[in-house]
Biopython code that builds the backbone (N, CA, C, O; Angstrom):
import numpy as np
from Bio.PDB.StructureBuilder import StructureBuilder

atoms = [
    (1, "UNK", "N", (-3.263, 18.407, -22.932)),
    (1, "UNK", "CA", (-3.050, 18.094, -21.528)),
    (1, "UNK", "C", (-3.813, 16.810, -21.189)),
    (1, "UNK", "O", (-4.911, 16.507, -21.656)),
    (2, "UNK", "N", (-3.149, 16.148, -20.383)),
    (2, "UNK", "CA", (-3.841, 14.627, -19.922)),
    (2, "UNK", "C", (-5.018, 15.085, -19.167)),
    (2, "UNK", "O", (-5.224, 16.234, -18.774)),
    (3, "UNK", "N", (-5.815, 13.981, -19.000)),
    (3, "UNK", "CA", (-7.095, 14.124, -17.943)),
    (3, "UNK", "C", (-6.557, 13.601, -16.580)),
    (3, "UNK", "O", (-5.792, 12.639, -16.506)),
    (4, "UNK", "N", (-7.083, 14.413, -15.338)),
    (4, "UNK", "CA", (-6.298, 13.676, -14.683)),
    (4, "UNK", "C", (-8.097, 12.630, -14.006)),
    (4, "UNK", "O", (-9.244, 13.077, -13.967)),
    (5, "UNK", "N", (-7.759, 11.704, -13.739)),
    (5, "UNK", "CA", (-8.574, 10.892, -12.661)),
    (5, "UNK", "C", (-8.381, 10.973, -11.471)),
    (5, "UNK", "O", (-7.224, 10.731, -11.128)),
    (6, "UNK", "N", (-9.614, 11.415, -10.113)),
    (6, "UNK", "CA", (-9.272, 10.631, -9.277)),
    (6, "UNK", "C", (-8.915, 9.444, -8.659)),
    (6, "UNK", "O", (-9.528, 8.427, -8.985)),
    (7, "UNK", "N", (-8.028, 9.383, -7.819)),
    (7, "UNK", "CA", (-7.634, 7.445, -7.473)),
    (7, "UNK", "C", (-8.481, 7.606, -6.061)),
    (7, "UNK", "O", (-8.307, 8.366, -5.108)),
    (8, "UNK", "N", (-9.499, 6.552, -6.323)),
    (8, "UNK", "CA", (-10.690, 6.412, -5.127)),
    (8, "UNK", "C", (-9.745, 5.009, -4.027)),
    (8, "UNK", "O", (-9.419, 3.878, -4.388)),
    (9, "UNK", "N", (-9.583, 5.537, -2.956)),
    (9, "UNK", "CA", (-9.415, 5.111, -1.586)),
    (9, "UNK", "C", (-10.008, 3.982, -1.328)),
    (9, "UNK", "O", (-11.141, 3.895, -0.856)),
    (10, "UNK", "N", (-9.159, 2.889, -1.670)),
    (10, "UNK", "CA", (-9.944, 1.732, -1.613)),
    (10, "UNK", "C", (-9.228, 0.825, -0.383)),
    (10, "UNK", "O", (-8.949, -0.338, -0.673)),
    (11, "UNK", "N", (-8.957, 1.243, 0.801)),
    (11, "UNK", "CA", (-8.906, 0.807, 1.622)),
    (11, "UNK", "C", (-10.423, 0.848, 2.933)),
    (11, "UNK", "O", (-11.277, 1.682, 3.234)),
    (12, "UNK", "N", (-10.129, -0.332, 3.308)),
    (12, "UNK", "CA", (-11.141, -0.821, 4.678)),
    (12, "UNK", "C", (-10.836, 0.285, 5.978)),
    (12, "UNK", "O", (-10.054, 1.235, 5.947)),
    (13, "UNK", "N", (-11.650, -0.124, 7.045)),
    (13, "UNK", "CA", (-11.771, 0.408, 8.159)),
    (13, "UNK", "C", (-10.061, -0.607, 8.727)),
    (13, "UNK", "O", (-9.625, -1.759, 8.727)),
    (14, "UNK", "N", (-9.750, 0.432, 9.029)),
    (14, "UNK", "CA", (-8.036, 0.107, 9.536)),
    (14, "UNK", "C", (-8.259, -0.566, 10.628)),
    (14, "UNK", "O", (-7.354, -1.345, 10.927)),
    (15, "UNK", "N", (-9.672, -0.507, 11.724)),
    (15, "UNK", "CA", (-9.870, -1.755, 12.526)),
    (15, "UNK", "C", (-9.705, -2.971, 12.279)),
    (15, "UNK", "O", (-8.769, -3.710, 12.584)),
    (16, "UNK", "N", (-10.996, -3.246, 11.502)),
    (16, "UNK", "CA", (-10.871, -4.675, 10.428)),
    (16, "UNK", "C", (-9.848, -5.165, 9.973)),
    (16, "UNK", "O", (-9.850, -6.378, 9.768)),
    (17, "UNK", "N", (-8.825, -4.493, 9.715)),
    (17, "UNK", "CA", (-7.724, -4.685, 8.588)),
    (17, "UNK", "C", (-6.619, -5.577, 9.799)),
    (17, "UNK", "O", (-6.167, -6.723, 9.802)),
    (18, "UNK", "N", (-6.458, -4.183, 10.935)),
    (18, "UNK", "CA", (-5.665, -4.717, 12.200)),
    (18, "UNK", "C", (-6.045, -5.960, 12.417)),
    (18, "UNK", "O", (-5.244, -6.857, 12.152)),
    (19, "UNK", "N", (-7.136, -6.228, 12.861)),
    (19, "UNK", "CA", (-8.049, -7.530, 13.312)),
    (19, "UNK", "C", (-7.477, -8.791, 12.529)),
    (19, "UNK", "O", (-6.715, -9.661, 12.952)),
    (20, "UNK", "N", (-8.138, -8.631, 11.088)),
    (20, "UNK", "CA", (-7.770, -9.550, 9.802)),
    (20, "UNK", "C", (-6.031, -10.005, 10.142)),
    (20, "UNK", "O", (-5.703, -11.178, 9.961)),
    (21, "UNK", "N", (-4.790, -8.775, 10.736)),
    (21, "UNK", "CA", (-3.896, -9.520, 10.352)),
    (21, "UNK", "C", (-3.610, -10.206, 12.079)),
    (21, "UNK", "O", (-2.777, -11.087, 12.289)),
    (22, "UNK", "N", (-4.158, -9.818, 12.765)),
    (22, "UNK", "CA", (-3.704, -10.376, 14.024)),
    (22, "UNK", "C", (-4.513, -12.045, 13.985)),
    (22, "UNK", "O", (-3.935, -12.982, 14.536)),
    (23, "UNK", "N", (-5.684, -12.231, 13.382)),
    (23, "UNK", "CA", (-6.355, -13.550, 13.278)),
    (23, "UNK", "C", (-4.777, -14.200, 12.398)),
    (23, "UNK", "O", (-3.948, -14.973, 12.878)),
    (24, "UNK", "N", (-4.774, -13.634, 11.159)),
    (24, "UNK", "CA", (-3.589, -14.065, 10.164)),
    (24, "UNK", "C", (-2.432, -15.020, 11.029)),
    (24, "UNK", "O", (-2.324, -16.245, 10.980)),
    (25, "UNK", "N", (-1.498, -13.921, 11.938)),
    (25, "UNK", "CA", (-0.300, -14.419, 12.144)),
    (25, "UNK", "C", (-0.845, -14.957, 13.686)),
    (25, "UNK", "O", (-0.019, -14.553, 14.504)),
    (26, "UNK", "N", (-1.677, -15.538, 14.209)),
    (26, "UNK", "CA", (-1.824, -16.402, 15.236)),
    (26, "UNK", "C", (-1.170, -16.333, 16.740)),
    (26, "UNK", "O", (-0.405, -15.386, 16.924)),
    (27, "UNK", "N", (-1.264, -16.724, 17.215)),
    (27, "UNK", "CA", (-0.485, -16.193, 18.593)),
    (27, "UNK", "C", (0.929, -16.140, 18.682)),
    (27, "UNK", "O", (1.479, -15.648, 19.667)),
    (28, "UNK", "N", (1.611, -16.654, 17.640)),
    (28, "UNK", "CA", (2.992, -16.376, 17.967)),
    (28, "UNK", "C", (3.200, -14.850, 17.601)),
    (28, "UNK", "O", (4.194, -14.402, 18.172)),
    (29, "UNK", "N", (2.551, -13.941, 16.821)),
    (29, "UNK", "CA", (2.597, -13.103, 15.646)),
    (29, "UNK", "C", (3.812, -12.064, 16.373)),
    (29, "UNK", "O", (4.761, -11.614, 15.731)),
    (30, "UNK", "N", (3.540, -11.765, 17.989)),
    (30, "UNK", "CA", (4.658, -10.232, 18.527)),
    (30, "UNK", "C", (5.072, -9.254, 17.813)),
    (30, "UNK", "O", (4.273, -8.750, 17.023)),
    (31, "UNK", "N", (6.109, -8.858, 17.887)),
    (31, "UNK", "CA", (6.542, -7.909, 17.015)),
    (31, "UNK", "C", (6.761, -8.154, 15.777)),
    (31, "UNK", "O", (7.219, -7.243, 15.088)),
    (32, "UNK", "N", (6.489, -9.439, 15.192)),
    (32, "UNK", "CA", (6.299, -9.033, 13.856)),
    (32, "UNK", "C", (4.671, -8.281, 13.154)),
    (32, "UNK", "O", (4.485, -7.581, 12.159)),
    (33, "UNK", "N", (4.102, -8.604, 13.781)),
    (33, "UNK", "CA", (2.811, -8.497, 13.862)),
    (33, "UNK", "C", (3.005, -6.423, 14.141)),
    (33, "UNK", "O", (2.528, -5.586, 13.375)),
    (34, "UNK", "N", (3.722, -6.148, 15.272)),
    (34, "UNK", "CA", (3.424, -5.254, 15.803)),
    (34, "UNK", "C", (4.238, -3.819, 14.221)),
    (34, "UNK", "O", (4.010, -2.618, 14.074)),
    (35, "UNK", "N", (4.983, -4.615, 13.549)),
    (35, "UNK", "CA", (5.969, -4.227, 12.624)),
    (35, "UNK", "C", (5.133, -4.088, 11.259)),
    (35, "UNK", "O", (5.160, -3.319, 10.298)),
    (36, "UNK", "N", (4.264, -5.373, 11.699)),
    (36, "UNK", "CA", (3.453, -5.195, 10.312)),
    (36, "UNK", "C", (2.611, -3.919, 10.811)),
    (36, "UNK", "O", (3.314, -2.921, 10.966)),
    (37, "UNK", "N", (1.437, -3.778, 11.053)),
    (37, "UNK", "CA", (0.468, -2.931, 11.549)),
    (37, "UNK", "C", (1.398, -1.450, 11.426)),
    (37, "UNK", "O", (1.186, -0.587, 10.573)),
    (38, "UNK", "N", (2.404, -1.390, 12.423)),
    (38, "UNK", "CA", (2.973, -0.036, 12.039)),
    (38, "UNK", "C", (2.737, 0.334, 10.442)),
    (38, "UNK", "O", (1.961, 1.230, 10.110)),
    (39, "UNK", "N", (3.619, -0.588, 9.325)),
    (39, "UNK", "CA", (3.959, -0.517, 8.222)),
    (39, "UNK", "C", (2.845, 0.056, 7.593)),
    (39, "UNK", "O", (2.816, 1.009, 6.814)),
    (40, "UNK", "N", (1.793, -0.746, 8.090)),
    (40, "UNK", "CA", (0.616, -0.488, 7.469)),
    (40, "UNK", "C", (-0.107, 0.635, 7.626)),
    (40, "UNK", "O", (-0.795, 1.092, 6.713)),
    (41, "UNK", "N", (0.034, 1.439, 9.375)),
    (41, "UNK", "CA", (-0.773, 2.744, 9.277)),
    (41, "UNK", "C", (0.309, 3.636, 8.375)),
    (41, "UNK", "O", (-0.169, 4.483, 7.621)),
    (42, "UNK", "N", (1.923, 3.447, 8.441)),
    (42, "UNK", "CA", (2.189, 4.448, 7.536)),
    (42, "UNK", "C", (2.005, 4.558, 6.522)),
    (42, "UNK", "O", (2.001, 5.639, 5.933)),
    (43, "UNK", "N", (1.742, 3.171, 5.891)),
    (43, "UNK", "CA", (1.160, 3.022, 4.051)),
    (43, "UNK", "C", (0.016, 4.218, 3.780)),
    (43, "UNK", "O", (-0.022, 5.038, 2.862)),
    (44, "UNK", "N", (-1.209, 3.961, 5.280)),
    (44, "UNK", "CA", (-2.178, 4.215, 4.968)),
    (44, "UNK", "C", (-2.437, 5.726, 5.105)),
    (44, "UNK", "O", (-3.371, 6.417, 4.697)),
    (45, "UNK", "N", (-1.432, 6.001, 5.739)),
    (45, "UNK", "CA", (-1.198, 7.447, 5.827)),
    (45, "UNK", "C", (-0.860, 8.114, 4.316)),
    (45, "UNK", "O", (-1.561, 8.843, 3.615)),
    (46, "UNK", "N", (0.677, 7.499, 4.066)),
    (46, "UNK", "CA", (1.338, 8.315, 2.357)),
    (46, "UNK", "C", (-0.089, 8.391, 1.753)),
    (46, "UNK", "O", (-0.432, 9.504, 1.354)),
    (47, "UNK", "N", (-1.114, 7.198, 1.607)),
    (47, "UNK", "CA", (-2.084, 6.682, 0.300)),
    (47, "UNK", "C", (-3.517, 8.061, 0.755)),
    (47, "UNK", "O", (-4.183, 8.749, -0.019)),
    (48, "UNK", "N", (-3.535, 8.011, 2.154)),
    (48, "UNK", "CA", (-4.488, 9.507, 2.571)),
    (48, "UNK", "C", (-3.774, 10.781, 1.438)),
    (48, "UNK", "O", (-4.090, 11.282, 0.359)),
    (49, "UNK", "N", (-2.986, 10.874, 2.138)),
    (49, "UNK", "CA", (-2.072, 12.565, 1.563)),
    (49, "UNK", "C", (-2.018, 12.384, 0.256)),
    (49, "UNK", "O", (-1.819, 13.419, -0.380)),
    (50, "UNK", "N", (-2.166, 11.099, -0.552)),
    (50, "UNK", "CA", (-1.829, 10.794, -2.045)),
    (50, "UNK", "C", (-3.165, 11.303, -2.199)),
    (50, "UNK", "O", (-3.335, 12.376, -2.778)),
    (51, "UNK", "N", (-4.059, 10.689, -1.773)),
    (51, "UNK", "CA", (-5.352, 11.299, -1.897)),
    (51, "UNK", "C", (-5.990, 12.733, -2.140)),
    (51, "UNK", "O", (-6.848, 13.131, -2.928)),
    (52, "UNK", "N", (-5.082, 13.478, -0.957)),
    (52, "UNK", "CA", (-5.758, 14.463, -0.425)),
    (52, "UNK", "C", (-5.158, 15.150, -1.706)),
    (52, "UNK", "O", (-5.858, 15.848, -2.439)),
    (53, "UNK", "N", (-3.537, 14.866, -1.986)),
    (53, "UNK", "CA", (-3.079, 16.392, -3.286)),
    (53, "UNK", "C", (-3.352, 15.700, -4.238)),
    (53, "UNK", "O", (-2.773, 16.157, -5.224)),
    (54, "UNK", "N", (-4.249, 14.354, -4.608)),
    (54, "UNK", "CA", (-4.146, 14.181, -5.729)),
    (54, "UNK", "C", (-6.210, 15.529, -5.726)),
    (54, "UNK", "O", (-6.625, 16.272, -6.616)),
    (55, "UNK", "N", (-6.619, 15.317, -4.820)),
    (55, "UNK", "CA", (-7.759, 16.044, -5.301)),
    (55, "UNK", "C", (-7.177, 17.444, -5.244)),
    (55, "UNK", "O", (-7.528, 17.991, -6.290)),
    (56, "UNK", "N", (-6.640, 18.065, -4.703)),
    (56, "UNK", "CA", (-5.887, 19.635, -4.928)),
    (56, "UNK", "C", (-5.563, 19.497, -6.072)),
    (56, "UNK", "O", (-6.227, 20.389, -6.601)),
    (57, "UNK", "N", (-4.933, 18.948, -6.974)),
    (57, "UNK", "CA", (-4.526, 18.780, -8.262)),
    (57, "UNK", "C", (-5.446, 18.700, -8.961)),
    (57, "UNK", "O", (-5.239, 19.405, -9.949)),
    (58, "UNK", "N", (-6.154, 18.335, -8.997)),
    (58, "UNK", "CA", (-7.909, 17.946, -9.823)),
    (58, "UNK", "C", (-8.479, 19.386, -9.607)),
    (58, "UNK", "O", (-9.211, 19.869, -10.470)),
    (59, "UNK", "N", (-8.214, 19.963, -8.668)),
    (59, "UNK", "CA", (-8.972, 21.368, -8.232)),
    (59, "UNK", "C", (-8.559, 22.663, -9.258)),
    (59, "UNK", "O", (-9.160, 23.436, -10.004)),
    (60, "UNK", "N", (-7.314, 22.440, -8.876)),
    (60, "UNK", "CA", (-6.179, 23.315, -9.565)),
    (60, "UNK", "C", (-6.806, 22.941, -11.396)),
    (60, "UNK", "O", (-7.364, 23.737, -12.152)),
    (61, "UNK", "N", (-6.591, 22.053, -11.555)),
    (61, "UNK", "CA", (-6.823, 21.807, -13.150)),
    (61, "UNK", "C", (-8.248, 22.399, -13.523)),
    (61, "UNK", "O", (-8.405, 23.251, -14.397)),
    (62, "UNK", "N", (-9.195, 21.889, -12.816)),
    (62, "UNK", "CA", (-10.754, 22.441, -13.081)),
    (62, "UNK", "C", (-10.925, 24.018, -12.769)),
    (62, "UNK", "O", (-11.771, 24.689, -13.359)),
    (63, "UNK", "N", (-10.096, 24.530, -11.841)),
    (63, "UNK", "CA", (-9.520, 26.109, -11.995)),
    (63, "UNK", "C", (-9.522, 26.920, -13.047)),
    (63, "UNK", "O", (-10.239, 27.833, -13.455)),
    (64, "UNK", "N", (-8.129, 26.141, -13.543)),
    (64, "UNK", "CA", (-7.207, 26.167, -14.319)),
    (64, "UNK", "C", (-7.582, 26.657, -15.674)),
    (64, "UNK", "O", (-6.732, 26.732, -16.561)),
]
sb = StructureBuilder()
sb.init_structure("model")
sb.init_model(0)
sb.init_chain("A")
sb.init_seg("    ")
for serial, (resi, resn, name, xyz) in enumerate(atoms, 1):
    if name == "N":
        sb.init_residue(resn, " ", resi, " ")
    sb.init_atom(name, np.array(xyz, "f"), 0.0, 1.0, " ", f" {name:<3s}", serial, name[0])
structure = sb.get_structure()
């Protein structure tokens, strides 16, 4: 059986991140801006829950 690894959460404070892209796309940015940021809390959401069952899975195995 493989080993599994945790994948460590290497994202920033989602403030900062917002911030970083609104400096980025400059005052014209609007809804693209507003399109990005969405995109991005849902990324950051899937990559949480990837998180969360990848440690249930790690649990289960050390169970196991």
């Amino acid at each position: 059986m493989a080993e599994i690894f945790p994948f460590p959460n290497p994202l920033s404070n989602s403030a900062t991140n917002a911030h970083d892209l609104q400096t980025a796309a400059g005052p014209s940015g609007g809804s693209d801006m507003d399109n990005m940021l969405q995109a991005r809390a849902r990324i950051q959401k899937v990559l949480h829950e990837l998180d969360r069952l990848t440690g249930e899975l790690c649990q289960l195995v050390i169970e196991g």
